[in-house]
Residue, then its C-alpha position, 0 to 999 in steps of 0.5 A: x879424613x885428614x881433619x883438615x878443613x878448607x874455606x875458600x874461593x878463586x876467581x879466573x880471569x882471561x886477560x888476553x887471548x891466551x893468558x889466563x890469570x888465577x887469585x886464590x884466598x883460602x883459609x885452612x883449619x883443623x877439626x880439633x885445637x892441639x893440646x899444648x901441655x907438652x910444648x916446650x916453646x908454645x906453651x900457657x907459660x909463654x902467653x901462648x893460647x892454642x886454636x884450630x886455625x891454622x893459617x890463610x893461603x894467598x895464590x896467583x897463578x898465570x896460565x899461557x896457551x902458547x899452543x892447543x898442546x903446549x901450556x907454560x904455567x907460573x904459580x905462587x903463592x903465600x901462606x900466612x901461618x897462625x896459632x894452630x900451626x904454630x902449637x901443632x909445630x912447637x914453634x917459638x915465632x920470636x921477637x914481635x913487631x910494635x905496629x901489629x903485634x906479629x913475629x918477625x920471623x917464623x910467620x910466612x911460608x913462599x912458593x913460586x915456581x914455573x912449569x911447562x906442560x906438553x900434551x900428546 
């Protein structure tokens, strides 16, 4: 319903007892590539070419029991932004990179965050 379509997999490892370790690798695209005519930055005259990939996602999660009742959770993850996102945005992603031909800024998207969850 959203024309968004995800492809990917995850694997949960126990590493000790109560600590629970989570990869993730996920690719997101849409059911339809943006139009570009209208852009401003990411545009034909740019060199700029439009597609429905929109990105890939990296996680890594770690889950500690500390009780039956009590969780305490760190998440990440990193999302890695391709030309689909870039044209739905109008992003001009700057200057590139001469090893691998990829912005130097404007490119990654980071989360990190810790939560403590308590059951009643």
């Amino acid at each position: 319903m959203t024309g968004l379509i995800e492809y990917g997999s995850y694997a949960n490892v126990l590493v000790y007892g109560p600590l629970q370790l989570t990869i993730g690798y996920y690719r997101l695209y849409a059911n339809k590539s943006p139009h570009i005519e209208s852009n401003r930055s990411f545009n034909a005259d740019n060199w700029k070419s439009s597609s429905n990939y929109l990105g890939q996602e990296y996680n890594l999660n770690l889950r500690w029991n500390v009780f039956r009742d009590l969780q305490i959770l760190f998440r990440s993850g990193l999302f890695i932004a391709a030309d689909g996102l870039n044209a739905l945005n109008d992003t001009n992603t700057g200057k590139y990179n001469a090893l691998n031909n990829y912005p130097v800024y404007g490119r990654y998207i980071r989360e990190a965050f810790f939560t403590v969850e308590q059951k009643f």
